[in-house]
NUKEVEX-924295 format. One record per residue (C-alpha): x, y, z; residue in one letter. Coordinates in steps of 0.25 Angstrom, whole numbers, plus 5000, padded with zeros to 4 digits. Layout:
// residues N
XYZA
...
END
This chain:
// residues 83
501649964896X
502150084890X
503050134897X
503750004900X
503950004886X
504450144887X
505450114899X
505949994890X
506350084878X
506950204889X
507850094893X
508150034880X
508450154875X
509250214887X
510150074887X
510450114873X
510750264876X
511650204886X
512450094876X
512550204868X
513150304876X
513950224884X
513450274897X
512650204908X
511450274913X
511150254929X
510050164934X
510350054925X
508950024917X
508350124923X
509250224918X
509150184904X
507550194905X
507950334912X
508750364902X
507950314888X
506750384895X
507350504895X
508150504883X
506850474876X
506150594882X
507450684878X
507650614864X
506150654861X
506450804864X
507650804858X
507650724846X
505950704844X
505250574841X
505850494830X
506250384826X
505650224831X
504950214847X
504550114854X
503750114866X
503550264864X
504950314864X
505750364850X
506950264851X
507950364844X
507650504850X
507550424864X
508950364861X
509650474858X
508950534870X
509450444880X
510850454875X
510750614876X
510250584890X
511150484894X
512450554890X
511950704898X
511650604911X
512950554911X
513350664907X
512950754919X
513250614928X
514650654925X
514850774928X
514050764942X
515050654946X
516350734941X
515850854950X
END
C-alpha cells in the first residue's frame, strides 16, 4: 500500500511541477510520477527534509525538486532536437 501511496504523491507532485513551469513532461501520468519521483529524491539532496510529508515524501523539498528536474529535462530535450 505504500508505495501506491508514494506513486500518487510522485504524480501529484510532478502535475504540479509541471502547471507550474509551464512545461509538459513525456509519458503523460507516467511522466509526472517520473518526474515527482525523481524530483523528490533531488529535492531531499538538495534542500533536506522539511517541511509537511505525506506518504513518505517532503512535499516542499520534492516540489521544488521536480521543478529543478523538469526544467534541465526540457532543457536538454531542446537542445538535442536543435542539433
Amino acid at each position: 500500500m505504500g508505495l501506491i501511496i508514494t506513486c500518487i504523491v510522485g504524480g501529484l507532485i510532478g502535475a504540479l511541477a509541471g502547471m507550474i513551469t509551464g512545461k509538459d513532461f513525456p509519458l503523460g501520468i507516467v511522466g509526472n510520477v517520473i518526474a515527482g519521483l525523481i524530483g523528490s529524491w533531488v529535492g531531499s539532496a538538495l534542500f533536506g527534509h522539511w517541511g509537511p510529508e505525506w506518504g513518505g515524501i517532503f512535499i516542499l523539498p520534492a516540489l521544488l525538486g521536480a521543478i529543478v528536474f523538469i526544467l534541465i529535462v526540457t532543457f536538454f530535450s531542446r537542445m538535442l532536437r536543435k542539433a
